[in-house]
DOKELO-633923 format. One line per field, with one value per residue: residue number from 0; x, y, z of N, C-alpha, C in turn. Coordinates in pm, whole numbers. Last residue first. Layout:
n = c(NUM; ...)
nu = c(X; ...)
nv = c(Y; ...)
nw = c(Z; ...)
cau = c(X; ...)
cav = c(Y; ...)
caw = c(Z; ...)
cu = c(X; ...)
cv = c(Y; ...)
cw = c(Z; ...)
END
This chain:
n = c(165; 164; 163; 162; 161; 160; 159; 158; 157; 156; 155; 154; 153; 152; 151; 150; 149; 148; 147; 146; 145; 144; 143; 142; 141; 140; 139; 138; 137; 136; 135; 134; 133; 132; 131; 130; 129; 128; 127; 126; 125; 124; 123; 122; 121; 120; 119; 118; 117; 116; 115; 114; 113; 112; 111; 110; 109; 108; 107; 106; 105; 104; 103; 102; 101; 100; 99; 98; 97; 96; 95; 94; 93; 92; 91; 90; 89; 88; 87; 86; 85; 84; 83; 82; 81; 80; 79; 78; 77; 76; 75; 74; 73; 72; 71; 70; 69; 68; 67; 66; 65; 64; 63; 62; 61; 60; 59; 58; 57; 56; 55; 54; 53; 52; 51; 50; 49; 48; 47; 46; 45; 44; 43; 42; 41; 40; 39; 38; 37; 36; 35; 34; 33; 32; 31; 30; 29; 28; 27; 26; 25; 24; 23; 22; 21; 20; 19; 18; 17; 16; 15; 14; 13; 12; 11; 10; 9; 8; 7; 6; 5; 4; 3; 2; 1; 0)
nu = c(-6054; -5921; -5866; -5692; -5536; -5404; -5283; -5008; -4922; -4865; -4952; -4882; -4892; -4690; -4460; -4441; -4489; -4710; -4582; -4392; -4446; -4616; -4430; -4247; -4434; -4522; -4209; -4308; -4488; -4352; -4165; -4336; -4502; -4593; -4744; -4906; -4672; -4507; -4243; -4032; -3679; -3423; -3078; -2906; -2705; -2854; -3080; -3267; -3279; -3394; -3389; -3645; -3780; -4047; -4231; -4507; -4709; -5001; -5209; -5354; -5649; -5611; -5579; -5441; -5200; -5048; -4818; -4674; -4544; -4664; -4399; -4286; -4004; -3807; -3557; -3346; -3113; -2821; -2797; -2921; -2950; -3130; -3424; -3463; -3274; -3232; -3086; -3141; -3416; -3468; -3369; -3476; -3750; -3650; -3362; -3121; -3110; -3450; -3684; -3920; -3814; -3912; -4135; -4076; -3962; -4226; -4294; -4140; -4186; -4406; -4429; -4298; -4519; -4815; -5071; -5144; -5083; -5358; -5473; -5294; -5236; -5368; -5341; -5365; -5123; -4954; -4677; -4505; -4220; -4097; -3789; -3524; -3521; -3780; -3924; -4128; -4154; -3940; -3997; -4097; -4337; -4488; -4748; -4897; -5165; -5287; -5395; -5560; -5509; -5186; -5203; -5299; -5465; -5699; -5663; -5469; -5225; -5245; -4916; -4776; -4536; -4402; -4416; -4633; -4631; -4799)
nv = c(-9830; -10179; -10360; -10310; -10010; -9727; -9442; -9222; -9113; -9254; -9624; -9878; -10039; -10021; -9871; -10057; -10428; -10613; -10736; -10868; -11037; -11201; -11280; -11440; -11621; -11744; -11883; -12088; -12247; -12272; -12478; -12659; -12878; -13151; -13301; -13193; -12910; -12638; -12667; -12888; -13000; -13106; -13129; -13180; -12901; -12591; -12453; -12525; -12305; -12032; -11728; -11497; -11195; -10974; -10726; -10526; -10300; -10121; -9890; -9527; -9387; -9036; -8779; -8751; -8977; -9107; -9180; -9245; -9432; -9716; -9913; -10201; -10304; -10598; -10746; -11034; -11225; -11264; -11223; -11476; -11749; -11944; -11981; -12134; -12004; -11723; -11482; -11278; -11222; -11077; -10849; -10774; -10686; -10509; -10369; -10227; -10242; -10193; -10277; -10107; -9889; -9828; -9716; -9466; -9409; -9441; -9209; -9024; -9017; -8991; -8679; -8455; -8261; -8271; -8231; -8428; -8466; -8456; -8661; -8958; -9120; -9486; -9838; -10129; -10429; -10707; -10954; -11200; -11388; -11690; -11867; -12125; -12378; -12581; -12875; -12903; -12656; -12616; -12266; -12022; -12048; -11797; -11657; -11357; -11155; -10862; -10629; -10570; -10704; -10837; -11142; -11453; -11621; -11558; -11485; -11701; -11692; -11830; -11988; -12122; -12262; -12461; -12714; -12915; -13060; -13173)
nw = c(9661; 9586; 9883; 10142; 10177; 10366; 10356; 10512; 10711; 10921; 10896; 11050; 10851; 10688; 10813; 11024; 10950; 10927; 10668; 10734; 10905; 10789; 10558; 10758; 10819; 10553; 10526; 10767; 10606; 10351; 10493; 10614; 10537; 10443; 10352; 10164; 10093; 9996; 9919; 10026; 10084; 10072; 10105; 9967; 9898; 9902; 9851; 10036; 10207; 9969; 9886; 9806; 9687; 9773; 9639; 9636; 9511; 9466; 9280; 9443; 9393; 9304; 9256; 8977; 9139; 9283; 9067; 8795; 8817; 9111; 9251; 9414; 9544; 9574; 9741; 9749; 9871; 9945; 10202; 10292; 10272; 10410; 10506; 10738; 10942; 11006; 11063; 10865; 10912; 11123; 11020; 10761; 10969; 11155; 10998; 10961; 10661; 10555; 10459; 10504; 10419; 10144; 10216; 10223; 9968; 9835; 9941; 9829; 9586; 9588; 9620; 9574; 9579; 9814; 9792; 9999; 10259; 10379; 10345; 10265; 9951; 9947; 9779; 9799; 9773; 9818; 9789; 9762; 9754; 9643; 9645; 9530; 9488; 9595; 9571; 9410; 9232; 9031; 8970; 9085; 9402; 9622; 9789; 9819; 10018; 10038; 10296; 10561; 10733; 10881; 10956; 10790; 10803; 10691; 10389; 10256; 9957; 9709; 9585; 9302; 9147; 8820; 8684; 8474; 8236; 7956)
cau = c(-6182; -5964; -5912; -5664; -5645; -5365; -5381; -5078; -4892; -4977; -4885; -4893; -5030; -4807; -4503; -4490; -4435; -4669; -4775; -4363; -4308; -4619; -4526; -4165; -4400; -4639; -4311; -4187; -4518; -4489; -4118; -4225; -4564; -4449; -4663; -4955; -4773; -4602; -4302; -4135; -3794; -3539; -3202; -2893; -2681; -2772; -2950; -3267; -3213; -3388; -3320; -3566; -3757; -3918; -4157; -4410; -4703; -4881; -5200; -5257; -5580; -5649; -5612; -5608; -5244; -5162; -4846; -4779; -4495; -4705; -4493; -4340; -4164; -3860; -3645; -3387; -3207; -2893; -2733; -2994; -2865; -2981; -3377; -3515; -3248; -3356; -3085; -3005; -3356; -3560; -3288; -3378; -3725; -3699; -3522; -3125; -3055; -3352; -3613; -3907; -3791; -3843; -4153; -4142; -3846; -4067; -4393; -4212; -4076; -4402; -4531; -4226; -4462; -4650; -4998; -5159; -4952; -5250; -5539; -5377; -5185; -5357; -5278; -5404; -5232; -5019; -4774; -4597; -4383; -4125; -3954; -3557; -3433; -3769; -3808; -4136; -4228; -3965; -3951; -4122; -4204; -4487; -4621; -4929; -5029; -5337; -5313; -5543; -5620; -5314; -5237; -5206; -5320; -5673; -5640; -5574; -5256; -5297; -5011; -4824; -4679; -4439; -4331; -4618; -4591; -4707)
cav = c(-9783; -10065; -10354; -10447; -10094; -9885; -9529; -9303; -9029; -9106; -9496; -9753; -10057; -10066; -9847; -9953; -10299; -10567; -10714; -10697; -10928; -11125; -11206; -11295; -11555; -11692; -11747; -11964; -12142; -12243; -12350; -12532; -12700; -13068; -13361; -13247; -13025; -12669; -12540; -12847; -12909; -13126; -13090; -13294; -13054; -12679; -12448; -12616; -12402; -12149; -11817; -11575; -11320; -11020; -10837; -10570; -10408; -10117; -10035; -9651; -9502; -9175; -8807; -8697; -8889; -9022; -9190; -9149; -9387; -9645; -9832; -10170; -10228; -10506; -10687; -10935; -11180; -11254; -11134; -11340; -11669; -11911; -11880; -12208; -12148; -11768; -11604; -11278; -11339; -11212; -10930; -10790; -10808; -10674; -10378; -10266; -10327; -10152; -10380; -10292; -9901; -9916; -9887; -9510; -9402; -9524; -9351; -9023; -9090; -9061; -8820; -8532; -8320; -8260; -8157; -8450; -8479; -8306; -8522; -8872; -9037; -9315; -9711; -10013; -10354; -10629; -10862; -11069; -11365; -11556; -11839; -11966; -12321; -12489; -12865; -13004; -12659; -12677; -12396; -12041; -12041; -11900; -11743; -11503; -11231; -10931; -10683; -10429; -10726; -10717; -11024; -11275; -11627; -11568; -11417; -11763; -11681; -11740; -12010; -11996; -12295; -12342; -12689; -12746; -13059; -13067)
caw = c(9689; 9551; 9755; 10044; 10185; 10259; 10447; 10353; 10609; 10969; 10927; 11189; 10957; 10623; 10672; 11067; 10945; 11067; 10690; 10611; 10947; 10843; 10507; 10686; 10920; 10613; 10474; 10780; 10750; 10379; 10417; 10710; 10523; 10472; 10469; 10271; 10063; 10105; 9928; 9949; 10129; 9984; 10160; 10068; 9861; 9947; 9734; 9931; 10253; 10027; 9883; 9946; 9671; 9801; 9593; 9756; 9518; 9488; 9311; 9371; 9491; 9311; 9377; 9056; 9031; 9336; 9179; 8829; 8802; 8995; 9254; 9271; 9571; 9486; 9723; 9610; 9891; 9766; 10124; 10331; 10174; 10457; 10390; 10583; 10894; 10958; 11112; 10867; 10780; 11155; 11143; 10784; 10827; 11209; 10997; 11107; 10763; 10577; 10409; 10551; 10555; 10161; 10166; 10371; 10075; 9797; 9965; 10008; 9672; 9517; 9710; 9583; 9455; 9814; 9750; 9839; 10199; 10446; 10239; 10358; 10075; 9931; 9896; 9746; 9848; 9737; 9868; 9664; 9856; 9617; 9665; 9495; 9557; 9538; 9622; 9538; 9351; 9109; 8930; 8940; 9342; 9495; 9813; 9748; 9994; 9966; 10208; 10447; 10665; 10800; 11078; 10742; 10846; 10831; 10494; 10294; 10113; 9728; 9633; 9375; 9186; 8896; 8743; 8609; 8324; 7997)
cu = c(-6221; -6081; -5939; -5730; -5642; -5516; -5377; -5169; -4976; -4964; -4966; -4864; -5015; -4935; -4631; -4542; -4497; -4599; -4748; -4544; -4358; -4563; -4567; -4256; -4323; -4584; -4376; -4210; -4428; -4469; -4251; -4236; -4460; -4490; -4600; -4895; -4852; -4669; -4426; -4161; -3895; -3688; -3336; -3036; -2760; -2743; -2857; -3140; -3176; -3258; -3352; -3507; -3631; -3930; -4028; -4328; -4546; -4846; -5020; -5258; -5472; -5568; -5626; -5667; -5421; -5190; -4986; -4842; -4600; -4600; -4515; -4438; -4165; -4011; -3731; -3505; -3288; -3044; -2758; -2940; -2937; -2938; -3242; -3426; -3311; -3257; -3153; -2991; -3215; -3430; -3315; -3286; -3596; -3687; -3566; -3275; -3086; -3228; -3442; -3771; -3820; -3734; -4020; -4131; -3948; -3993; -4253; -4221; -4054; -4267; -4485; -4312; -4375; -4582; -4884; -5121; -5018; -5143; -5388; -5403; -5318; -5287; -5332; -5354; -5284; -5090; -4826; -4699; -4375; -4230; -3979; -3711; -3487; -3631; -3735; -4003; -4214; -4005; -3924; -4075; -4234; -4321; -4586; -4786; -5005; -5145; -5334; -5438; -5652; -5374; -5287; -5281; -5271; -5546; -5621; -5569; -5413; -5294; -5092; -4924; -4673; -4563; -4319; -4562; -4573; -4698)
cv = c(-9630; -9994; -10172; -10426; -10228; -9958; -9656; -9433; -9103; -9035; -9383; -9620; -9973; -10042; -9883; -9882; -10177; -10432; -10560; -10680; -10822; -10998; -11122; -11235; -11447; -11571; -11682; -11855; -12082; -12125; -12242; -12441; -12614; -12923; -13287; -13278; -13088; -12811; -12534; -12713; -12884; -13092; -13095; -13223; -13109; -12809; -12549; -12610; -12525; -12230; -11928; -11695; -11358; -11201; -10881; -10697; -10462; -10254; -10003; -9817; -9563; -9263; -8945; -8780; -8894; -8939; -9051; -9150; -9228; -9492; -9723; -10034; -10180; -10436; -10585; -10877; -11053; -11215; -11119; -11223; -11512; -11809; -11851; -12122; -12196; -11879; -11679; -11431; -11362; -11309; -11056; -10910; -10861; -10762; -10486; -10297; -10369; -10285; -10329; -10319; -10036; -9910; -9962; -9690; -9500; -9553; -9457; -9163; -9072; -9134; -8918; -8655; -8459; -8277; -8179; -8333; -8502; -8319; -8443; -8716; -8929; -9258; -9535; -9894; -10241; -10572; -10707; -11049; -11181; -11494; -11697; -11996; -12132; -12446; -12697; -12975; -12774; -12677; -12466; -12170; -12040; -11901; -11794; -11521; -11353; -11006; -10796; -10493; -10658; -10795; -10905; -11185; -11544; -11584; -11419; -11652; -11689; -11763; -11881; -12007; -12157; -12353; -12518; -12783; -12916; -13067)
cw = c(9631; 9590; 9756; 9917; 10100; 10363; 10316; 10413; 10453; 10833; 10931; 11092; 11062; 10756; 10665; 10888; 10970; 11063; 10778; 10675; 10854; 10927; 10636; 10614; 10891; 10749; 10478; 10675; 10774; 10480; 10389; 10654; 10597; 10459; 10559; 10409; 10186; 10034; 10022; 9999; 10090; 10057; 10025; 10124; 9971; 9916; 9757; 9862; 10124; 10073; 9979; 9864; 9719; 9770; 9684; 9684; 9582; 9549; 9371; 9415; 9400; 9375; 9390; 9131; 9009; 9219; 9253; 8987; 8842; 8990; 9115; 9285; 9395; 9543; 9664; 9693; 9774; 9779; 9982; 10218; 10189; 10346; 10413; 10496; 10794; 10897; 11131; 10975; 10833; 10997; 11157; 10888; 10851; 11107; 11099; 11160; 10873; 10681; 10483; 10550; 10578; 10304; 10224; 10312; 10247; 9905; 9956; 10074; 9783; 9580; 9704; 9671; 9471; 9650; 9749; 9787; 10004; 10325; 10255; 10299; 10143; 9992; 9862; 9823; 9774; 9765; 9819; 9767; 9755; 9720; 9644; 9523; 9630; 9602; 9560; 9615; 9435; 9236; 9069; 8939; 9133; 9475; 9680; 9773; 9927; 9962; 10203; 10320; 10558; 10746; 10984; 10872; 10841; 10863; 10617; 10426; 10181; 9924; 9728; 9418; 9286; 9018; 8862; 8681; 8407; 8150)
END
């Protein structure tokens, strides 16, 4: 049988947070992927002052999804990013528990953006990362660290994020 999928566990020293967990992968053809994925994954609480709020849940939602806004660094860094030319199909998904802070506990929470490759194109053949060829790799590693960097994940005053459950 043949693996055609491949995901690869980020190797923390390369990731600026230390408070998140990043894997790169594609589902098909890993020597030449059109479509990648980066999953970023962390634990999160809200600070004591905001555990009463009702509305936490889409507190958190609405602070996530500030990575991804238009006028974001994410955003800006893709819109002229030469590996990921199709900025506009771009898909980003936050995954957050429906129950959110529920008796007080750490939620899992989890970050999905999947990038269109230079590959869709006729004539390019890019890997994901091998011996020879690590761009697409290291340009991922550089939009993991864009979302890492976000004020959401490492400046905020409203929810503290940790890489493992505590």
């Amino acid at each position: 049988m043949k693996r055609t999928a491949r995901e690869i566990v980020v190797d923390e020293t390369l990731i600026n947070n230390k408070n998140i967990n990043v894997k790169i992968g594609t589902v098909a053809n890993r020597s030449c992927p059109e479509t990648i994925y980066l999953y970023i994954s962390f634990w999160t609480k809200p600070i004591n002052k905001n555990l009463l709020n009702p509305n936490i849940r889409s507190i958190f939602k609405d602070y996530l999804d500030k990575i991804y806004e238009p006028d974001s660094k994410l955003r800006k860094f893709l819109q002229s990013n030469k590996f990921f030319t199709n900025e506009k199909e771009n898909i980003f998904i936050s995954n957050i528990p429906d129950n959110f802070n529920y008796n007080d506990k750490c939620n899992f929470i989890s970050i999905e953006l999947y990038l269109h490759t230079l590959n869709v194109d006729k004539g390019n053949n890019f890997p994901l990362n091998n011996k020879k060829d690590t761009k697409l790799f290291d340009e991922a590693v550089k939009i993991s660290n864009i979302i890492g960097n976000s004020n959401p994940l490492i400046n905020s005053k409203k929810f503290d994020i940790f890489k493992k459950s505590k």
